[in-house]
C-alpha positions as a printed NumPy array, in Angstrom:
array([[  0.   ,   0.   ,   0.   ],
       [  2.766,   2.846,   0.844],
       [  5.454,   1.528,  -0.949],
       [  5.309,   2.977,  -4.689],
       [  6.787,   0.901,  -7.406],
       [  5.09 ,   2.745, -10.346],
       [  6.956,   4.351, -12.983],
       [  6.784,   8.631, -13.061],
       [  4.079,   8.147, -15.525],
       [  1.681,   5.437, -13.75 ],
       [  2.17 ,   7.821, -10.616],
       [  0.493,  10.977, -12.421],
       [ -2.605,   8.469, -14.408],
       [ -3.09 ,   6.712, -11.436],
       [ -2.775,   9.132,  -8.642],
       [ -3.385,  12.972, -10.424],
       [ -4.395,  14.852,  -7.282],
       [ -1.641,  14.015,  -5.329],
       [  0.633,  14.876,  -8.268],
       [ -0.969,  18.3  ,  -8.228],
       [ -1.048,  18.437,  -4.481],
       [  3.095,  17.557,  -4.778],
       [  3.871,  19.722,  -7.656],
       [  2.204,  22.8  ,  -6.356],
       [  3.668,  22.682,  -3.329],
       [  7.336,  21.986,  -4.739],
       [  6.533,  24.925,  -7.668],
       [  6.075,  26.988,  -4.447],
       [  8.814,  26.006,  -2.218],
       [ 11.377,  26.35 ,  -5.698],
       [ 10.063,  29.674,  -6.342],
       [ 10.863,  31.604,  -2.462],
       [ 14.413,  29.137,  -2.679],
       [ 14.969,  31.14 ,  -6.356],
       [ 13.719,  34.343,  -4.67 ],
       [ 16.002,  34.318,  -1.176],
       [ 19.231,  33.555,  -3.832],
       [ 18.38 ,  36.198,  -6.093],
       [ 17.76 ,  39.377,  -4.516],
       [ 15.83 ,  41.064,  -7.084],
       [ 13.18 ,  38.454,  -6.863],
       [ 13.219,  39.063,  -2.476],
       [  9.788,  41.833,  -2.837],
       [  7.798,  39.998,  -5.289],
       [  8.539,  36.495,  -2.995],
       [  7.569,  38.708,   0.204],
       [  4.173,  39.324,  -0.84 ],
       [  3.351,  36.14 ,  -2.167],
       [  4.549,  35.308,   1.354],
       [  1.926,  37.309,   2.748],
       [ -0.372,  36.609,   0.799],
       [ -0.847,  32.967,   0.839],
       [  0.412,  32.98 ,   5.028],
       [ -2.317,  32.507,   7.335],
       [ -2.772,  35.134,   9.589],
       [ -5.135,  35.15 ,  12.1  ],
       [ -5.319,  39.098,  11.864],
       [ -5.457,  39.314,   8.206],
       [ -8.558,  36.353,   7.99 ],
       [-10.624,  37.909,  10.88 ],
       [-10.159,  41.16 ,   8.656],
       [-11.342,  39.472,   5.514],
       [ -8.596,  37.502,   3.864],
       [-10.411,  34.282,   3.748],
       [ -8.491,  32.488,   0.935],
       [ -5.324,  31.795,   3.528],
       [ -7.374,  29.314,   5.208],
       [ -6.687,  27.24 ,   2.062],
       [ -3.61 ,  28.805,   0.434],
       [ -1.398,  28.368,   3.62 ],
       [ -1.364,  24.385,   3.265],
       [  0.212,  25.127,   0.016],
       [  2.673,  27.104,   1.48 ],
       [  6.629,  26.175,   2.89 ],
       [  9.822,  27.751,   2.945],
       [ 12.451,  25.651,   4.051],
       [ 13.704,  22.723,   3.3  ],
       [ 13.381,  20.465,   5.643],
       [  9.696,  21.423,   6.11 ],
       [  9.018,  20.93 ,   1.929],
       [ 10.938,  17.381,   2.482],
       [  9.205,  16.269,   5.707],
       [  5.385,  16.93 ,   4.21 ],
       [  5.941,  15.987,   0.491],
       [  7.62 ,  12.389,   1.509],
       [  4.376,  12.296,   3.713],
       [  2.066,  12.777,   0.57 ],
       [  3.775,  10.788,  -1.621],
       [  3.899,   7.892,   0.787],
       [  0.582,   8.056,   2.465],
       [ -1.725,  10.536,   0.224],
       [ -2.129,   7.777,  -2.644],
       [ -3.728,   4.878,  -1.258],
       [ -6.26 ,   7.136,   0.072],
       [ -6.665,   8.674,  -3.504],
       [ -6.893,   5.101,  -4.589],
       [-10.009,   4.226,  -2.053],
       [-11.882,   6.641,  -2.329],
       [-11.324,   8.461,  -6.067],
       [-10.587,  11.689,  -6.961],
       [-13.315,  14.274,  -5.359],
       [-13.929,  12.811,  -2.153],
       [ -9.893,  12.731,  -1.349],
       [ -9.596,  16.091,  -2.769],
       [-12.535,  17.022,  -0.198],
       [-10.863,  14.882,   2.802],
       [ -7.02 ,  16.165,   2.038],
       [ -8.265,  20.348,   1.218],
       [-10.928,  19.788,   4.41 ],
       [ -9.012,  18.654,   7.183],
       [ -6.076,  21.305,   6.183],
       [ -8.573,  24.262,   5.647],
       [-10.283,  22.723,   9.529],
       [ -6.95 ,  22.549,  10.785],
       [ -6.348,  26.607,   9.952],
       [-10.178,  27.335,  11.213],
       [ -9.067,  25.827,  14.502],
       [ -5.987,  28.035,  14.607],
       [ -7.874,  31.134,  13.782],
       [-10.018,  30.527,  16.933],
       [ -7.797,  28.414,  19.187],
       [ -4.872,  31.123,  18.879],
       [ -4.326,  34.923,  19.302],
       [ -5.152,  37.395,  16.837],
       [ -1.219,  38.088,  16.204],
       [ -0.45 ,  34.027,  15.361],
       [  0.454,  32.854,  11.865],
       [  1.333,  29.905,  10.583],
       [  1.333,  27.677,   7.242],
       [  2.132,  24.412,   5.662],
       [  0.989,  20.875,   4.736],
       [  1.011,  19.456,   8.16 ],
       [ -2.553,  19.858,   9.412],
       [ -3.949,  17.959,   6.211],
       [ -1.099,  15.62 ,   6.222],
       [ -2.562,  14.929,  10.073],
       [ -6.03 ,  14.527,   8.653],
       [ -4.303,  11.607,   6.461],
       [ -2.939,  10.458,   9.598],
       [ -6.575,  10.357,  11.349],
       [ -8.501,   8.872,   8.066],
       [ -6.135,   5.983,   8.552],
       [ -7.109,   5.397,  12.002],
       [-10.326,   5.646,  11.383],
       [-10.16 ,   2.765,   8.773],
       [ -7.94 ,   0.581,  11.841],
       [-10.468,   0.43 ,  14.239],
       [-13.444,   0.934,  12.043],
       [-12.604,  -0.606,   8.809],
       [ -9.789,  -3.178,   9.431],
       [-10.638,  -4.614,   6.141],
       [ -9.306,  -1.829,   3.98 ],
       [ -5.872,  -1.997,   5.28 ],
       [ -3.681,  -5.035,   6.223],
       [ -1.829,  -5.678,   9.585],
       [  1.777,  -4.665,   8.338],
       [ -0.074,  -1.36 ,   6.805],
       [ -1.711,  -0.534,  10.293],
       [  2.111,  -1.152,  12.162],
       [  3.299,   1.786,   9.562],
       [  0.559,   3.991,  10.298],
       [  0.54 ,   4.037,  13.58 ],
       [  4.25 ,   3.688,  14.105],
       [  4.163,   6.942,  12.077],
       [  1.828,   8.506,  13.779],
       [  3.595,   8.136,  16.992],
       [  6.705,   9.521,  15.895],
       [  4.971,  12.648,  14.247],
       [  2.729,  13.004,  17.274],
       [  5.946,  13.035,  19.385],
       [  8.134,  15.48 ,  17.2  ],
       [  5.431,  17.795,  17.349],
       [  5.918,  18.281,  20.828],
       [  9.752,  18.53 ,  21.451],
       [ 10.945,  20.332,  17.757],
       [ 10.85 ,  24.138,  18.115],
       [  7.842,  26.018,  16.115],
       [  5.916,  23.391,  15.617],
       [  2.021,  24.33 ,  15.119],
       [  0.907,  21.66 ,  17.551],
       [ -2.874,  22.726,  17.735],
       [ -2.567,  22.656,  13.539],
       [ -1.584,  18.766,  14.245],
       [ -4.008,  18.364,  16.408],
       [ -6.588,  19.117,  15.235],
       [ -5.935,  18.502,  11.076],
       [ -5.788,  14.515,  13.489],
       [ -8.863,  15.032,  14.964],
       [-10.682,  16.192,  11.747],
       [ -9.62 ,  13.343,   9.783],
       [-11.055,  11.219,  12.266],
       [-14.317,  12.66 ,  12.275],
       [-14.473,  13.594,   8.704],
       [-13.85 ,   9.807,   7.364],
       [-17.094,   8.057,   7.565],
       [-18.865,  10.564,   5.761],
       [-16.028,  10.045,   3.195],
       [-16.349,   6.049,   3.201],
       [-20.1  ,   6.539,   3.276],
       [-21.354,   4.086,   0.671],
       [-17.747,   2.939,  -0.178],
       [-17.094,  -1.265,  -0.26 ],
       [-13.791,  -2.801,   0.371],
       [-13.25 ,  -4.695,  -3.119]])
């Protein structure tokens, strides 16, 4: 299940919203890594920058759209590496189960719940932004489908996922300016979101 053997091209038929989810976010990441090593590029980066970052200030005041651009949104490396490997690893069997729209709606959801909760679980001056909350709400669909739906996913498959989960749970705790409530709750809304997204689905 999380070990991909296709080649590039399988990957994009079989999987194409996680290939957009991946390639916007790298598109993104490459283009404020261009900006910060050419300095003409540094003003034009800095207001993307603010304008996809999710501010609690700036959404109370209108700016709505960073509730959903903000999961799109990293600027160093080892936050880019850490969330894509998650996606490419975990996002596609989910694609797989339960087809195009409904993972769209359960990977977009649980990110865009995961910045709602922010917005009200934070103060007015926080801001924050990345992949992490919906890569959580992966995290809590696949629960879901371990203690409701064993069938969907074997014995080895439930070790990774919860080994996994563990370990991300735990670094997002004891590394430095981590959005823990983003975790959290992005978890949480996976978990509660999933049966409506398995509603009517039949392990085959």
């Amino acid at each position: 299940m999380f070990i991909r053997t296709e080649s590039f091209k399988q990957f994009l038929k079989h999987y194409p919203v996680t290939s957009v989810i991946l390639a916007v976010n790298i598109l993104i990441f490459l283009m404020f890594y261009v900006a910060l090593q050419w300095g003409a590029l540094y003003g034009f980066a800095n207001v993307v920058f603010q304008f996809m970052l999710a501010s609690n200030y700036d959404i109370m005041h209108g700016a709505w759209w960073q509730l959903i651009t903000a999961v799109f949104l990293h600027t160093t490396f080892e936050h880019i590496l850490f969330n894509a490997f998650s996606i490419l690893i975990f996002a596609p069997a989910l694609e797989m189960m339960l087809g195009k729209w409904r993972f769209t709606l359960g990977y977009l959801g649980t990110g865009i719940v995961a910045n709602i909760a922010s917005l009200f679980l934070e103060s007015q001056g926080f801001s924050h932004y990345g992949a992490s909350g919906a890569v959580f709400g992966l995290f809590g669909i696949y629960l879901y489908l371990i203690v409701f739906r064993k069938e969907w996913i074997s014995k080895q498959d439930q070790t990774i996922v919860l080994v996994t989960l563990a370990i991300s749970l735990i670094y997002s705790f004891i590394i430095p300016n981590i959005d823990v409530m983003g975790h959290l709750t992005g978890f949480l809304s996976g978990l509660l979101l999933a049966p409506a997204l398995f509603t009517g689905k039949t392990f085959r």
